[in-house]
C-alpha positions as a printed Julia matrix, in Angstrom:
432×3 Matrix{Float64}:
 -32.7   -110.21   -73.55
 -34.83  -113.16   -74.62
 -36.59  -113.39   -78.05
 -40.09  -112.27   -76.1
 -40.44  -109.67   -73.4
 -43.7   -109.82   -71.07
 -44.64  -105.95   -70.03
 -45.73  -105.9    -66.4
 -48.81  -104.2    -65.16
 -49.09  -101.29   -63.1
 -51.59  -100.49   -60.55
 -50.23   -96.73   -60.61
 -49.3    -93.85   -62.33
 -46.07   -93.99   -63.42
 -43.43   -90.92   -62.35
 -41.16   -91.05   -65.22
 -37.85   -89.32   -65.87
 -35.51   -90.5    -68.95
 -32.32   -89.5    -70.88
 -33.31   -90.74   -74.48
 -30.32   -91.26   -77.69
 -29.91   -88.58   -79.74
 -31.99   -88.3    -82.82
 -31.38   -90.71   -85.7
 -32.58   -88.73   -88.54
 -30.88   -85.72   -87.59
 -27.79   -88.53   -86.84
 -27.44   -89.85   -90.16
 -27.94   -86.63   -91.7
 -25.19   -85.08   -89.92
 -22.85   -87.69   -90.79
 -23.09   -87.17   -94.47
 -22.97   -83.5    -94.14
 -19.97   -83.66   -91.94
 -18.35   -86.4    -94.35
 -19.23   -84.26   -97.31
 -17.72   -81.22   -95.28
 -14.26   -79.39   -95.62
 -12.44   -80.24   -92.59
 -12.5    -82.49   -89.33
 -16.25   -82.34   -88.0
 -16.81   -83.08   -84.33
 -20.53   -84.51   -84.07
 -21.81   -84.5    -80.14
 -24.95   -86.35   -79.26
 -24.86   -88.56   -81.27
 -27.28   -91.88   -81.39
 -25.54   -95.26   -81.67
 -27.73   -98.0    -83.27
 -27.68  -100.18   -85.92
 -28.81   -97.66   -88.36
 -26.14   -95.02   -87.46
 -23.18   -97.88   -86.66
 -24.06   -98.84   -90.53
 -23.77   -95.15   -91.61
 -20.12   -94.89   -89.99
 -19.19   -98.97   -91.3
 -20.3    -97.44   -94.7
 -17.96   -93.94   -94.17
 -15.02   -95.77   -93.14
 -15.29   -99.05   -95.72
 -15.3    -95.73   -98.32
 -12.07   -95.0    -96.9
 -13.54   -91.45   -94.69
 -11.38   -91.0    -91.42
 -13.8    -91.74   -88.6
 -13.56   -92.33   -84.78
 -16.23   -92.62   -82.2
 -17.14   -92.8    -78.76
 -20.39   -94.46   -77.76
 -19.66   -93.77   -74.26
 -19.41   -90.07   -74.85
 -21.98   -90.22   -77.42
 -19.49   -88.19   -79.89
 -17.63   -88.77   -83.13
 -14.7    -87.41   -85.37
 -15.23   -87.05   -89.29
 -12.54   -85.96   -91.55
 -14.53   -84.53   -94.66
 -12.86   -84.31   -98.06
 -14.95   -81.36   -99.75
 -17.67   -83.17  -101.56
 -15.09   -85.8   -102.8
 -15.11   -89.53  -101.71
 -11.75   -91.35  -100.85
 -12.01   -94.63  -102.26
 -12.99   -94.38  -105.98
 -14.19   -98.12  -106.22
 -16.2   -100.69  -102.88
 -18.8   -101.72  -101.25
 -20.99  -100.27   -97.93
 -24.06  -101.93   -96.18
 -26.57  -100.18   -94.92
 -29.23  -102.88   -93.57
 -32.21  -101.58   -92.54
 -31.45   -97.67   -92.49
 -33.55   -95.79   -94.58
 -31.62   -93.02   -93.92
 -28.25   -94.52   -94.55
 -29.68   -96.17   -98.1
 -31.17   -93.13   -99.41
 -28.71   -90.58   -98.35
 -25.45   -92.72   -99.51
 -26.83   -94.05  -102.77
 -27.22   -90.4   -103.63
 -23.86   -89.69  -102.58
 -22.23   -92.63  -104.74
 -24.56   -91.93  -107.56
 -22.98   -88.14  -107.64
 -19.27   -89.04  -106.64
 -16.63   -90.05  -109.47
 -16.79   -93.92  -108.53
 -17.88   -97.16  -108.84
 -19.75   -99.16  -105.84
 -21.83  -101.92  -104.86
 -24.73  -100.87  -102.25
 -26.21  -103.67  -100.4
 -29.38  -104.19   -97.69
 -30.77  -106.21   -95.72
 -33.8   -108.06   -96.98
 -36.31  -105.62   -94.89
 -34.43  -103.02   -96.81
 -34.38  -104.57  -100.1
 -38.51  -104.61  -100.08
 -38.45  -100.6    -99.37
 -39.05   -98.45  -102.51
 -36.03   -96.22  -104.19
 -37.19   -96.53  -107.72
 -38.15   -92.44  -107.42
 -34.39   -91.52  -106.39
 -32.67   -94.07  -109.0
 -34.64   -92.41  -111.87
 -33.48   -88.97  -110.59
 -30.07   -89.6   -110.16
 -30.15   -91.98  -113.86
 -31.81   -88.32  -115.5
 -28.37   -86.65  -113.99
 -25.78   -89.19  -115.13
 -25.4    -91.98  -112.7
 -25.49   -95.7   -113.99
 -27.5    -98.58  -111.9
 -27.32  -102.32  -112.2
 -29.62  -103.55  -110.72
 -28.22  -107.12  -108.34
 -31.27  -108.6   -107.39
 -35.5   -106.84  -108.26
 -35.15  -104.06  -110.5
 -35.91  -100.84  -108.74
 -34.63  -102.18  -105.56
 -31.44  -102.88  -103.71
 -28.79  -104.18  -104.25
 -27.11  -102.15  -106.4
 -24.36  -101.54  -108.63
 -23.76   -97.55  -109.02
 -21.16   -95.67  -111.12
 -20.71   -92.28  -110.55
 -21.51   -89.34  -112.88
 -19.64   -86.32  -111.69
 -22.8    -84.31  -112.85
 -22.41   -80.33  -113.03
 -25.24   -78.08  -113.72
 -28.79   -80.03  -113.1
 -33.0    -80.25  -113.2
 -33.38   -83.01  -112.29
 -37.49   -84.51  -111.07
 -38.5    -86.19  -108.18
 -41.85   -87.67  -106.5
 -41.65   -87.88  -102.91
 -44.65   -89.3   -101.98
 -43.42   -92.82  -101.01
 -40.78   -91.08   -99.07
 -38.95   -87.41   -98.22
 -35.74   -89.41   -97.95
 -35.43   -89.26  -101.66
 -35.46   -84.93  -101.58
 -33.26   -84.88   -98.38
 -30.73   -87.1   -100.32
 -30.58   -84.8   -103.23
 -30.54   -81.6   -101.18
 -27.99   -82.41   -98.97
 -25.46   -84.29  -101.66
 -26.28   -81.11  -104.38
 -22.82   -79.16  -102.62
 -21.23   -82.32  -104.86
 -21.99   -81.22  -107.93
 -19.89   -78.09  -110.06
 -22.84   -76.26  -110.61
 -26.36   -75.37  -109.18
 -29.0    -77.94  -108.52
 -32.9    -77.54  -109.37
 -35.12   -79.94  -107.99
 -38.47   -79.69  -109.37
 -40.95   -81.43  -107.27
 -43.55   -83.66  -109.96
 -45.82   -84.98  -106.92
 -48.49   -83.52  -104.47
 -46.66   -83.31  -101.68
 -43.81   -81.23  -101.9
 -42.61   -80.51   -98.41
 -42.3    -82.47   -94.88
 -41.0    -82.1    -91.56
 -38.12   -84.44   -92.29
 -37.37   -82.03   -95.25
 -37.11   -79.14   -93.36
 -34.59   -80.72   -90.39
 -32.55   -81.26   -93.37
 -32.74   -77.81   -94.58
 -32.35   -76.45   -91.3
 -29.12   -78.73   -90.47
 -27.91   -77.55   -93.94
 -28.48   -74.4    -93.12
 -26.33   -74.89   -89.81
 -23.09   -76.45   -91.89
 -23.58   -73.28   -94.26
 -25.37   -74.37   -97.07
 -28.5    -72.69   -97.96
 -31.01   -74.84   -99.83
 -33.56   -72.38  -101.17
 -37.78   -73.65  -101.54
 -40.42   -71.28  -103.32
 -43.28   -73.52  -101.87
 -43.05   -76.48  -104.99
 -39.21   -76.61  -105.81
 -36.12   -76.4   -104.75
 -32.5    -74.58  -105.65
 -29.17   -74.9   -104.34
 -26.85   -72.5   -105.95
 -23.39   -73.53  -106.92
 -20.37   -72.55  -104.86
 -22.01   -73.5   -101.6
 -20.01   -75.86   -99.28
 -20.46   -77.49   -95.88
 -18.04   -75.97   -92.94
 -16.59   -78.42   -90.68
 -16.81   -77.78   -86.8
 -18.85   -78.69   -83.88
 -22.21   -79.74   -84.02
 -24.92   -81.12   -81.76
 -27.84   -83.53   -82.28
 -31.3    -83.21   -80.65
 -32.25   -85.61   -78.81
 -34.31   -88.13   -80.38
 -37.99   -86.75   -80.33
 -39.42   -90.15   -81.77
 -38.26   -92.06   -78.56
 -39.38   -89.04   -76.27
 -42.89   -89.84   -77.12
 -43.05   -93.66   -75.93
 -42.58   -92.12   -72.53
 -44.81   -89.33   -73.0
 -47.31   -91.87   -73.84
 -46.69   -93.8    -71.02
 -47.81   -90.96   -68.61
 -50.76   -90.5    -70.84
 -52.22   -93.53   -70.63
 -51.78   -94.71   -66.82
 -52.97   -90.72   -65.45
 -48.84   -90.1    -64.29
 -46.17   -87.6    -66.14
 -42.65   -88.27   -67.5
 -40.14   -85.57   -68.11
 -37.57   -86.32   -70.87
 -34.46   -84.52   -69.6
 -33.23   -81.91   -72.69
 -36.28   -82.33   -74.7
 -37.78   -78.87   -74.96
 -39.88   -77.05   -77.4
 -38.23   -75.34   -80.29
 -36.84   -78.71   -81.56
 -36.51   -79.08   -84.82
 -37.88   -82.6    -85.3
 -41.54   -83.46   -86.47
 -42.88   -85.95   -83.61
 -42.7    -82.47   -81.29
 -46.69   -82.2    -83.37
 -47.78   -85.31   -80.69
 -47.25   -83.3    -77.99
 -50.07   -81.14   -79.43
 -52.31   -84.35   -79.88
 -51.97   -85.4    -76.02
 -52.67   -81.78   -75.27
 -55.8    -82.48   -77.35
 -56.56   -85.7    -75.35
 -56.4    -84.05   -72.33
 -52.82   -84.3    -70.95
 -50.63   -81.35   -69.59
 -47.76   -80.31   -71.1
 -45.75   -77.87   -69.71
 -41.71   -76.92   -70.63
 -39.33   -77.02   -67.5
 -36.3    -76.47   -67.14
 -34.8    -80.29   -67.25
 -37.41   -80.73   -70.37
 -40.77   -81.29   -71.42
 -42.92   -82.61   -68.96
 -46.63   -84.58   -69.82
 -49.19   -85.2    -67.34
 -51.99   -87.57   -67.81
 -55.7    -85.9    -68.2
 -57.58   -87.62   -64.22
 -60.16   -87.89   -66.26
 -59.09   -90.35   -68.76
 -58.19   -89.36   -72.42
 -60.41   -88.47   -75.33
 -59.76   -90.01   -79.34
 -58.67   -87.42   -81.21
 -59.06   -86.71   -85.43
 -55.42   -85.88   -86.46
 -53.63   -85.68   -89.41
 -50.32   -87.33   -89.15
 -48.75   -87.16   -92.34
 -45.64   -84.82   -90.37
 -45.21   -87.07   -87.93
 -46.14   -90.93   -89.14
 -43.65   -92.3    -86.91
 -46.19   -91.71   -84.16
 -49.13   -93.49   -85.66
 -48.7    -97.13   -83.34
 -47.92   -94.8    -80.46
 -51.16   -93.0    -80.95
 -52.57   -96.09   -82.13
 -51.53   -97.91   -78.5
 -53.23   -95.39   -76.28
 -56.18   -94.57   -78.41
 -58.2    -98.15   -77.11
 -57.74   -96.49   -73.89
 -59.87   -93.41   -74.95
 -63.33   -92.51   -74.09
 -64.56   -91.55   -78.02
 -62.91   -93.09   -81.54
 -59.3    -91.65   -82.78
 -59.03   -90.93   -86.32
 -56.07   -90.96   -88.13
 -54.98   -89.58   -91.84
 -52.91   -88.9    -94.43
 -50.71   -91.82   -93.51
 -51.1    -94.42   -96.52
 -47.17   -94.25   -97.38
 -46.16   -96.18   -93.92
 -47.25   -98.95   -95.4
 -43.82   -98.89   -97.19
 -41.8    -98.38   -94.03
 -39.99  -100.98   -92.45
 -43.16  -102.85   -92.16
 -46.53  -102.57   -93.64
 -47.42  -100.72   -90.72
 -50.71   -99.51   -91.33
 -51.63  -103.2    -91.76
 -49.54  -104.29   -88.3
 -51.48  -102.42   -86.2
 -54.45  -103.9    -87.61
 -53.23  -106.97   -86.66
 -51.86  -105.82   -83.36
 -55.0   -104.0    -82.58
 -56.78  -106.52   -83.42
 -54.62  -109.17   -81.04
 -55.28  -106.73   -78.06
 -59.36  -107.46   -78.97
 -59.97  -104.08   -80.18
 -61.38  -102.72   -82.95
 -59.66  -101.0    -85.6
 -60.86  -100.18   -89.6
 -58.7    -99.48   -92.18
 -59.34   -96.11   -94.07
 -57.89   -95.11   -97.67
 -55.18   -93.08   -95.8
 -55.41   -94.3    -92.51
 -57.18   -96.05   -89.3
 -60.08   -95.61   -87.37
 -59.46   -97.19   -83.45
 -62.35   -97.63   -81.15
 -62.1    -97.6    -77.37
 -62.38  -101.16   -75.93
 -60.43  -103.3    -73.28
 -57.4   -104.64   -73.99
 -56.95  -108.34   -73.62
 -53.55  -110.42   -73.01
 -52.26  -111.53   -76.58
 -49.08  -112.16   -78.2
 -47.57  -108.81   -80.47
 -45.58  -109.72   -83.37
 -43.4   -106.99   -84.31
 -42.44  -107.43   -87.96
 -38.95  -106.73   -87.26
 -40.25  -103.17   -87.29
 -38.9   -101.14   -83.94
 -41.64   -98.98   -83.86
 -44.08  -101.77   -83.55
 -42.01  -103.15   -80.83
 -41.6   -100.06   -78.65
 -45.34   -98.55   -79.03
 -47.46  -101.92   -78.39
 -45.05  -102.25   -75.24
 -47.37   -99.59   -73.6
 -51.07  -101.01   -73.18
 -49.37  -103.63   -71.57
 -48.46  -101.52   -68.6
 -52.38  -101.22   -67.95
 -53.46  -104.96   -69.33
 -52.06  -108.39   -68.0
 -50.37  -110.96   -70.28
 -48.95  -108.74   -73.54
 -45.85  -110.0    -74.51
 -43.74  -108.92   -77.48
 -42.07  -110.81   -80.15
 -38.4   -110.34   -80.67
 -38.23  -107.22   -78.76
 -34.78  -106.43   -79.49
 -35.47  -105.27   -83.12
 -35.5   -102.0    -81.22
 -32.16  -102.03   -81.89
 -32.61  -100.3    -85.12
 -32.91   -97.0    -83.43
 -33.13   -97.34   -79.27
 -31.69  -100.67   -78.41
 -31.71   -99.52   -74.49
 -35.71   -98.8    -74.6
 -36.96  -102.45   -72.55
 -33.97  -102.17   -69.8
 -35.5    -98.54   -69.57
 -38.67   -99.89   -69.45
 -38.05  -102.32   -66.48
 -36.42   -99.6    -64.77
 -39.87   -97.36   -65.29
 -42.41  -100.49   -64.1
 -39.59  -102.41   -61.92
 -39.73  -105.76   -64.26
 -37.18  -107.73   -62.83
 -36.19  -111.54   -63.47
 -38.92  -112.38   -65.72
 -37.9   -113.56   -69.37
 -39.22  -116.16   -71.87
């Protein structure tokens, strides 16, 4: 694909029906479980990206037995019981969130010495909350580069019993990374929780997939305890697919009046995004369960802005924010001021973005305020952020001349989403 990607216009509802990757959270999550694990772990569903193929590059370089099939969308884990193979290198985890949080944690627990590098995307993202957490339990950081940041230097502590204190509200990573590595340590693990928010929907798919290896990780509605003893079981296990890229499509039938089915999406899904099936509901679209999966019809008489807190499910804000010009009334978002630290500013992108497409948009203390207008052709810069990429691909199927910027940062988490996309509009031979 070519380093811009011009959406084409339709002049009809779209009929959509998509396979989408397996979830990347719920990926990466399972990969440290399953590496952390006592046995050989089978892992079915499986997304392959760059975030996930860093998360198994990072497994193997630490000397973990790992094979894979993208093809089959499956891979093989040999865990060690809590323990890491190589006692001294170095793993890369470039833009994964995921992958940074949950294997510094790891390192910073384990009985070795490592170097954890980023790319420079990654390297901007905060982790000061989880170094000072895992420095109050033992583990050692030099810092390589901006103190607070990656790169990193990390020696193990081989903690035992632990408090340890934590403020998540830059990012849940930092809890899941401490729940899910506590089976490392000889004794239990209290995690007292020092900032308003104490909970998320990202935090509970990790409790819930903990749950599912056999670990029980215990919450009293401000802290959490993992009692000693507890250990992952190796097996089979199966990842959702990826609610988060679901939605694009969903959006899609939205906003041009059509419907899209996402085949094996269904409600009961663990993941947070299923909350933006709610908010199309509130705009006026259908959604109904069937039995190939979730199916959302467009309102015939146009959508209506919404207020909606989005704090559960922030990576839905640009897809919101894409469709809500299209609206009859204003949509108002909240609670969202920590994507600003994501893999963009991204409260400040879509400003920009919005603001590209001639539509106005207004910057709250926790979130946006986007008006209904008409959409003009412009130019949408991505930020290397896949989100951006993948949500402001969708006015463009009712507005002439959008083009994205470097379209292929999708990569990160759905690097098939524009050749799906030509498929859906029938964009053929037309590259810049």
């Amino acid at each position: 694909m070519e380093d811009k990607y011009i959406v084409k216009k339709l002049n009809h509802p779209l009929d959509i029906r998509v396979t989408v990757p397996g979830s990347k959270s719920m990926t990466n999550r399972a990969l440290l479980m399953a590496a952390l694990s006592d046995g050989t772990t089978t892992l079915q569903g499986i997304l392959f990206s760059d975030d996930s193929r860093h998360f198994l590059n990072a497994l193997k370089a630490l000397g973990f037995m790992v094979t894979y099939s993208e093809e089959d969308c499956s891979a093989s884990v040999l865990g060690c019981s809590g323990r890491i193979p190589k006692k001294t290198g170095t793993v890369y985890v470039g833009s994964a969130g995921t992958a940074a949080r949950f294997l510094t944690a790891m390192l910073a627990l384990s009985d070795g010495e490592y170097e954890i590098l980023a790319s420079e995307q990654m390297e901007k993202r905060p982790m000061l909350p989880l170094f000072e957490a895992l420095q109050s339990m033992g583990a050692q950081f030099t810092y390589l580069k901006e103190e607070g940041h990656l790169p990193v230097r990390v020696k193990g502590c081989a903690a035992e019993a632990m408090e340890v204190f934590i403020d998540i509200s830059k990012s849940t990573q930092f809890l899941s990374a401490l729940l899910m590595t506590a089976v490392m340590l000889k004794n239990s693990l209290h995690i007292h929780i020092v900032s308003a928010k104490t909970d998320g929907a990202y935090v509970r798919i990790t409790r819930e997939m903990m749950r599912q290896f056999g670990c029980i990780a215990q919450y009293d509605g401000h802290d959490y305890f993992i009692e000693q003893g507890q250990a992952y079981k190796a097996g089979t296990y199966v990842v959702e697919p990826d609610v988060s890229a679901a939605c694009y499509f969903y959006a899609m039938a939205a906003l041009t009046g059509g419907s899209a089915v996402v085949n094996h999406v269904h409600f009961g899904l663990m993941q947070g995004d299923m909350k933006f099936l709610d908010v199309l509901k509130q705009m006026g679209c259908v959604v109904e369960d069937t039995k190939e999966g979730i199916r959302v019809t467009g309102s015939r008489g146009g959508l209506t802005g919404v207020d909606v807190d989005m704090n559960d499910f922030s990576d839905q804000t640009m897809t919101l924010c894409a469709i809500a010009p299209f609206a009859k009334s204003e949509t108002h978002i909240r609670n969202v001021a920590h994507i600003s630290l994501q893999e963009s500013d991204r409260l400040a992108a879509i400003l920009h973005n919005l603001g590209r497409l001639g539509i106005r948009c207004e910057r709250e203390d926790d979130g946006l305020v986007v008006y209904p207008g008409t959409c003009r052709a412009c130019e949408i810069e991505t930020y290397e952020d896949h989100r951006m990429a993948m949500a402001f691909s969708i006015p463009g199927l009712l507005t002439d001349g959008v083009v994205i910027h470097n379209p292929m940062c999708c990569k990160k988490t759905f690097e098939g989403y524009f050749d799906l996309l030509d498929e859906i509009t029938g964009r053929t031979g037309v590259s810049i």
